[in-house]
Structures are given as structure tokens and as C-alpha cells.
C-alpha positions in Angstrom: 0.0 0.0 0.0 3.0 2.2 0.0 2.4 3.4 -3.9 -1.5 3.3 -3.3 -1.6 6.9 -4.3 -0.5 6.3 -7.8 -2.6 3.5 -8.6 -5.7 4.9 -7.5 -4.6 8.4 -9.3 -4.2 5.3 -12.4 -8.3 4.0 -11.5 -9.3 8.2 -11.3 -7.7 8.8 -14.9 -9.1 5.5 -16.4 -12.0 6.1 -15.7 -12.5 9.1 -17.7 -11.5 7.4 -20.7 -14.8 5.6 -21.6 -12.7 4.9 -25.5 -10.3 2.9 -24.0 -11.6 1.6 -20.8 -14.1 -1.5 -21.3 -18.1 0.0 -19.4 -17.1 -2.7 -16.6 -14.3 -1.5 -15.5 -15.3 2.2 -16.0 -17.6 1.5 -13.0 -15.3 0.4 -10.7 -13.0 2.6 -11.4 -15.2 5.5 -11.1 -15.8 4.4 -7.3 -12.0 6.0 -7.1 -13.5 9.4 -7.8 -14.8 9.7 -4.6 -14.5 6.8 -2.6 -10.8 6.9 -1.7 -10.2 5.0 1.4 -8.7 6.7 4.3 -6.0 6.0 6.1 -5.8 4.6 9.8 -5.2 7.2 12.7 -2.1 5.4 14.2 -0.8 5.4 10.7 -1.1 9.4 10.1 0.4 9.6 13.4 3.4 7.4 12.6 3.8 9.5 9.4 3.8 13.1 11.5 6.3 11.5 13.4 8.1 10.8 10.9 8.9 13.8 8.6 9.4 15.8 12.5 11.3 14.1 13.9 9.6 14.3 17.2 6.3 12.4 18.9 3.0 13.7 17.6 2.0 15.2 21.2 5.4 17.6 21.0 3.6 19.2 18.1 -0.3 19.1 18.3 -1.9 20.1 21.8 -4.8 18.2 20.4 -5.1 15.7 17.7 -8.5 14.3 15.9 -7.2 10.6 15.2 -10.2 10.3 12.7 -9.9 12.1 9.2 -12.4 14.5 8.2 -11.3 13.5 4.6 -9.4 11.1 2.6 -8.2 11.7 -1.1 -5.6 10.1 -3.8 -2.2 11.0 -2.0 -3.4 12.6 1.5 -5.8 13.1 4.1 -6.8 15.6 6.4 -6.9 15.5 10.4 -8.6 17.9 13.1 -5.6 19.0 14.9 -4.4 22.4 17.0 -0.7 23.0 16.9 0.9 23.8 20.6 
């Protein structure tokens, strides 16, 4: 799941191209327009960390665990810097 981000960007683009794309497939790919999975809390967390350099609650006083959206190559968090 490391490259997800390109392959659903793949599914979003393919999905536009009815000449190319069989109608099957053109269906499911057209779920990526929209219904791009989120990623888990403790994994946003781990990535914060990450590019920091330093634990999540040395930057956030508070931190919304649950996204409040989800698209191709990021998601968005409820959080208050300290």
C-alpha cells in the first residue's frame, strides 16, 4: 500500500476514458473518484512523526485521530498546533 496513491490516481484517470476503458471497469474505477479509502489514525500519526522528527504530542496540543477527509495522495486531520 506504499504506492497506493499512484494507482488509484491510475483508477481516477481511467475512468475518464470511456474509448479505451471497457463499461465494466469504468464502473469500478469510477468508485475512485470519490471513494478513496482513508488512512488509519495510528498510521497518520506514525507519518507526522516521521517527517518531525519528534512524537505527535510535541507538536499538536490536540489531535483528531479520525480524518475529516481522505483523497488520492493525503488526508486531512482535526488537529491544534501547541
Amino acid at each position: 500500500l506504499h504506492q497506493r496513491g499512484v494507482y488509484i490516481k491510475l483508477g481516477q484517470i481511467a475512468s475518464t476514458r470511456p474509448d479505451i476503458i471497457p463499461k465494466p471497469y469504468l464502473k469500478k474505477f469510477a468508485q475512485l473518484q470519490d471513494g478513496v479509502p482513508a488512512q488509519s489514525g495510528e498510521y497518520a500519526r506514525q507519518m507526522i512523526e516521521q517527517a518531525f522528527g519528534k512524537p505527535l504530542e510535541e507538536i499538536f496540543s490536540e489531535f483528531n485521530p479520525q480524518p475529516v477527509g481522505a483523497a488520492t495522495i493525503g488526508q486531512a486531520h482535526e488537529a491544534r498546533l501547541k
